[in-house]
C-alpha positions as CSV (number, residue, x, y, z in Angstrom):
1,X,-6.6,8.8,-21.0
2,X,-9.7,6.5,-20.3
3,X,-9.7,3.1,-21.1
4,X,-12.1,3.1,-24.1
5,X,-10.1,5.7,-25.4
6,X,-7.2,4.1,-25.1
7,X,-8.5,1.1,-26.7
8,X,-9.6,3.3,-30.3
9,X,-6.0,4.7,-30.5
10,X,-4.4,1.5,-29.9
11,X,-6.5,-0.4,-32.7
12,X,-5.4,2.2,-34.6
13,X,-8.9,3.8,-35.4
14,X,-8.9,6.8,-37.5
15,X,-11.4,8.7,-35.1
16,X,-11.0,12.2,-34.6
17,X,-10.9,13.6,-31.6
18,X,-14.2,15.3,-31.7
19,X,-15.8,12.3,-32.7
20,X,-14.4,10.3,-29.5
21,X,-15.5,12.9,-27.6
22,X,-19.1,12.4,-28.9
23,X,-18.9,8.7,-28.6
24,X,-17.7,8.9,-25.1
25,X,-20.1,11.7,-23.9
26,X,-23.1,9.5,-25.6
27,X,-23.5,6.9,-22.8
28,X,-26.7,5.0,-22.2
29,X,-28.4,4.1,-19.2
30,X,-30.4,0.7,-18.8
31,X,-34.1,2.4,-19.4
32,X,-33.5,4.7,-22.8
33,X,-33.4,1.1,-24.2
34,X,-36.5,-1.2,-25.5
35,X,-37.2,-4.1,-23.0
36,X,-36.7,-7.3,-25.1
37,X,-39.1,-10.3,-24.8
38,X,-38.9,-13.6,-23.3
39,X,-38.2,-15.4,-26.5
40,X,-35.6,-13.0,-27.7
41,X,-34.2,-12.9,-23.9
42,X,-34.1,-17.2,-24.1
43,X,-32.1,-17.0,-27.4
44,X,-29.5,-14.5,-26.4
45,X,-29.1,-16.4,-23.4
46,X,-28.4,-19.8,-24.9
47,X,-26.1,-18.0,-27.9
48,X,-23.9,-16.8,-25.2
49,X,-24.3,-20.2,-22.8
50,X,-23.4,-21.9,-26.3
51,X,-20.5,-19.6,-27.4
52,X,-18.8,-20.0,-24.0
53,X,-19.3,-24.0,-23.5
54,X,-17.6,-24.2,-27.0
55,X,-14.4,-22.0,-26.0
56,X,-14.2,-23.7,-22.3
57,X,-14.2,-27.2,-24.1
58,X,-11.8,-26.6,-27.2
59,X,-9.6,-23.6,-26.2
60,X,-8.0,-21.1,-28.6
61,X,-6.4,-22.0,-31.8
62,X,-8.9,-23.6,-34.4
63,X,-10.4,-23.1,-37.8
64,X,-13.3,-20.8,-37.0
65,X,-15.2,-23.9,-38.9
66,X,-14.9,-26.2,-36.3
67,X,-16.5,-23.4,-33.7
68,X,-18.9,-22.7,-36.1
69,X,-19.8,-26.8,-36.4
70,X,-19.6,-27.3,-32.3
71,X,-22.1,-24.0,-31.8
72,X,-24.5,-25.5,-33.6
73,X,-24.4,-28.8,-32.9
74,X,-25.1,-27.0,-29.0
75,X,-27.8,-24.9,-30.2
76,X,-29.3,-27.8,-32.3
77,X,-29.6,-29.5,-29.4
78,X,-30.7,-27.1,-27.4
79,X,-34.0,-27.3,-29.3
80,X,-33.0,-24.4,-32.0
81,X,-33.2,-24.6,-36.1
82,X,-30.1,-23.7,-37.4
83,X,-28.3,-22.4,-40.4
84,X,-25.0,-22.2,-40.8
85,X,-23.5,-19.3,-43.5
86,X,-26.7,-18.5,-45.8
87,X,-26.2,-16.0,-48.8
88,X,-27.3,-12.6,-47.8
């Protein structure tokens, strides 16, 4: 069994086994996707610069608030306007 499948059965996923096999057999290479800008590249890149300088400082174990309060304070200062939980 492959890892990814593995990983469906063991989070208990109600997938059938057809419908793995389609997921599995549907794989992507690098240029069937759309290039992304600069801007959007510069954004993803200081989410996930954020994200990670938040868990290497604080560790495991707190409120997801307090996360939430230290990534933005990161990306606020990293020149971004942000929001924290809007309405939808």
């Amino acid at each position: 069994m492959k890892h990814k499948e593995r990983s469906l059965v063991n989070l208990g996923a109600s997938v059938s086994w057809r419908q793995k096999k389609n997921i599995f057999s549907q794989k992507k290479t690098m240029n069937q996707f759309e290039k992304i800008s600069e801007e959007e590249d510069r954004i993803g890149k200081a989410i996930v610069n954020a994200a990670y300088e938040v868990h290497k400082e604080l560790g495991p174990g707190l409120l997801e608030k307090v996360y939430e309060v230290c990534f933005c304070h990161l990306l606020r200062k990293a020149g971004f306007d942000v929001h924290r939980q809007l309405m939808v």
